[in-house]
C-alpha positions as CSV (number, residue, x, y, z in Angstrom):
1,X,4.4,22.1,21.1
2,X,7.9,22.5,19.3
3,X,9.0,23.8,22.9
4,X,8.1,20.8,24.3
5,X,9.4,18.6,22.4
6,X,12.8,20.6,22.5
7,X,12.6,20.6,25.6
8,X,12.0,16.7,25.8
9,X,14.8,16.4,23.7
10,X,17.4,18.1,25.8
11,X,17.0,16.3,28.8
12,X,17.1,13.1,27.2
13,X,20.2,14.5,25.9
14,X,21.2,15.6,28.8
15,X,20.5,12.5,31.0
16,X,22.4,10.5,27.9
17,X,25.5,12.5,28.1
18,X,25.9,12.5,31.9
19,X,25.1,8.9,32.2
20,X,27.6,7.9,29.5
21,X,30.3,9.7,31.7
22,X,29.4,7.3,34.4
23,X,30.2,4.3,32.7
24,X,26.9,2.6,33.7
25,X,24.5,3.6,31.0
26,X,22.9,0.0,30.5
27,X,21.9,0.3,34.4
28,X,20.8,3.5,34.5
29,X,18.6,3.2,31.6
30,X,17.2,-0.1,33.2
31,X,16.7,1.7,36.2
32,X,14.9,4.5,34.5
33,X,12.8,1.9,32.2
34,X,11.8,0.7,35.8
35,X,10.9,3.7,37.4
36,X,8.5,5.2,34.4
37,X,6.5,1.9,34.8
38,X,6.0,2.7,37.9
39,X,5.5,6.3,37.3
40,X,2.8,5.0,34.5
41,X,1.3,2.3,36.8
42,X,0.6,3.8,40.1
43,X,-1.7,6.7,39.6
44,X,-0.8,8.1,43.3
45,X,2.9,8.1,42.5
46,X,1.6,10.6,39.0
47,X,-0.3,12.2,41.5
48,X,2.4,12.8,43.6
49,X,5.0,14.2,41.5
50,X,2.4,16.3,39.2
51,X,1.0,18.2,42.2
52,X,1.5,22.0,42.9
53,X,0.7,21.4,46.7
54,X,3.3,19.6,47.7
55,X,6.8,21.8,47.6
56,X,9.8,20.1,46.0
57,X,11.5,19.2,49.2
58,X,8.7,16.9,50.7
59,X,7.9,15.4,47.2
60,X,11.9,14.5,46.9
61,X,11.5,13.0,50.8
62,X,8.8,10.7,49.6
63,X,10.2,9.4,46.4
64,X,13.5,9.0,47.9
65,X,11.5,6.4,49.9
66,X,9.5,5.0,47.5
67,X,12.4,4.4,45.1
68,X,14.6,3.4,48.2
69,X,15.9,0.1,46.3
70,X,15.8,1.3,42.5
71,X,17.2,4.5,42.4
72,X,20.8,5.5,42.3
73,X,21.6,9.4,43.7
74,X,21.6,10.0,40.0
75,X,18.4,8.9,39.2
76,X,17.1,11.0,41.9
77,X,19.2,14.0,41.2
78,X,17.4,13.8,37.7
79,X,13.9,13.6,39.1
80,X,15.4,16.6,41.7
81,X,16.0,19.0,38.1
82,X,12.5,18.3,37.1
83,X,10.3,18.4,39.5
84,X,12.1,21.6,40.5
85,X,12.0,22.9,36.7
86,X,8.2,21.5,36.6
87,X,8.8,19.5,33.8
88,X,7.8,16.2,35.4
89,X,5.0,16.3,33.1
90,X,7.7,15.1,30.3
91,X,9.0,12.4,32.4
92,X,7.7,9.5,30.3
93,X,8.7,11.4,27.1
94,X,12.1,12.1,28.0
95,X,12.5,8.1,29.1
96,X,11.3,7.5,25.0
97,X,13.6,9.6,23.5
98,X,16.7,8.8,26.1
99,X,15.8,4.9,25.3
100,X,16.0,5.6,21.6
101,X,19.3,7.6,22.2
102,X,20.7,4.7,23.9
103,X,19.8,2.2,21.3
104,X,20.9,4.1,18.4
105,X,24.6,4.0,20.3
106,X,24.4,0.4,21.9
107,X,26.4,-2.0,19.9
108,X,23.1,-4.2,19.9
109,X,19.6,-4.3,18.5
110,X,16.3,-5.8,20.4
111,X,14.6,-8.3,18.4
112,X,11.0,-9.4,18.8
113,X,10.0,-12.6,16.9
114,X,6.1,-13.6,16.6
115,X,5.0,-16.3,15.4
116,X,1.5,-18.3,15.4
117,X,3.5,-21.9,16.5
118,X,6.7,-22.2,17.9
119,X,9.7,-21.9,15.9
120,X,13.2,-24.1,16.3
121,X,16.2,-23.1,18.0
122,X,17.8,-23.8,14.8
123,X,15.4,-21.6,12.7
124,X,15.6,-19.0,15.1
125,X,19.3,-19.2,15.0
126,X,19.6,-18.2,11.2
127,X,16.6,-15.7,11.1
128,X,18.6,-14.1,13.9
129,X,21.9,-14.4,11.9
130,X,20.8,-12.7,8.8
131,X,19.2,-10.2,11.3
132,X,22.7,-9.6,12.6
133,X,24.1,-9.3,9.1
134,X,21.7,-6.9,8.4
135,X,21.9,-4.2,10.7
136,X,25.1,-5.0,11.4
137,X,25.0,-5.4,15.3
138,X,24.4,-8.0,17.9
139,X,21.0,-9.3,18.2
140,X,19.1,-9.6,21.7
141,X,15.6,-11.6,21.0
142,X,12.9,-12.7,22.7
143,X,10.0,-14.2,21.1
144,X,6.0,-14.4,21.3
145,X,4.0,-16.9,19.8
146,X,0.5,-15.4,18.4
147,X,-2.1,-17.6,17.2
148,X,-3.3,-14.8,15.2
149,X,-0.8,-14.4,12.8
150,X,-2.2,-17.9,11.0
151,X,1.5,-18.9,10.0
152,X,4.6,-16.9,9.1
153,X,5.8,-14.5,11.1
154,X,6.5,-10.5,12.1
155,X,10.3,-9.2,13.2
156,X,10.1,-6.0,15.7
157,X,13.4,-5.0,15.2
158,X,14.2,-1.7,17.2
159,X,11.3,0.2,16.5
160,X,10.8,-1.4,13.1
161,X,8.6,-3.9,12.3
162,X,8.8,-6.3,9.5
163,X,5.4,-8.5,9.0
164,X,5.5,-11.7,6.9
165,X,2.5,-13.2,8.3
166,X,-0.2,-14.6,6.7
167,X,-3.1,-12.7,8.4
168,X,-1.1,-10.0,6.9
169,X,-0.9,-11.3,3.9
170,X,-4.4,-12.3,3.4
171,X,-5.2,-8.5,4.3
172,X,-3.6,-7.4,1.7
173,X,-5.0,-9.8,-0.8
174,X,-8.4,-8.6,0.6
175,X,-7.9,-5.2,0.0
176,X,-6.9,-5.6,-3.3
177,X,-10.0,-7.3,-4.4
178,X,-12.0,-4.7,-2.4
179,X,-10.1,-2.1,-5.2
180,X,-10.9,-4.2,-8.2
């Protein structure tokens, strides 16, 4: 399992180092992001690229023409290594990590916002501005409005999550007259 995950690792790694040579790391990750959908989405693609039968040349034919319009030479050059290394089975793991690597070096942190109504621009403005204060880079947000939250709201900031809800709340308040 630690060789995996080594493993995983170093072509994350790897795939972070080469495409921050090109110059176009935002795209390529995008394009990456795109393509592990698809590789999680369409169970014959997974079939595809996880089976023994097919030899690495006719696997690279097809995928070159399913990912005709979203893949660069590089992307496919990367998909070359592991199929040819069968490590394909890491492909979604290796997208993870390489996204994580890229956000820990962007200049810029993904926001989520929920709420249970919708929130103003204005209040949105100055959550997001002590947000940006706070971890001390720029702030891309989108938000979600979730009736179950009963009022306040939860920040998904990277890959941490900051809840000030009042389901939440409540919750808690519950639990701790359970323990009483």
């Amino acid at each position: 399992m630690a060789s995996n995950q080594r493993t995983i690792r170093n072509y994350a790694r790897s795939i972070f180092l080469a495409a921050g040579k090109t110059d176009d790391i935002r795209n390529i990750h995008k394009r990456m992001i795109i393509i592990d959908q698809l590789h999680k989405s369409i169970p014959e693609l997974r079939l595809l690229l996880h089976s023994r039968r097919i030899d690495t040349p006719t696997k690279m034919t097809i995928i070159s023409k399913v990912l005709k319009n979203i893949a660069t030479p590089f992307e496919m050059e990367f998909f070359h290594v592991l199929i040819e290394n069968k490590e394909i089975r890491h492909f979604s793991q290796i997208i993870a990590q390489f996204s994580a690597l890229v956000e820990k070096e962007s200049d810029s942190v993904k926001v989520t916002v929920s709420t249970a109504d919708k929130i103003s621009e204005q209040s949105l403005s100055e959550i997001m501005a002590e947000v940006e204060k706070s971890v001390g880079k720029q702030v891309e947000y989108h938000t979600n409005i979730d009736p179950g939250l009963i009022g306040g709201m939860t920040l998904r900031i990277g890959n941490t999550i900051v809840d000030g809800s009042v389901s939440k709340r409540l919750e808690k308040l519950k639990m701790s007259l359970l323990r009483a």
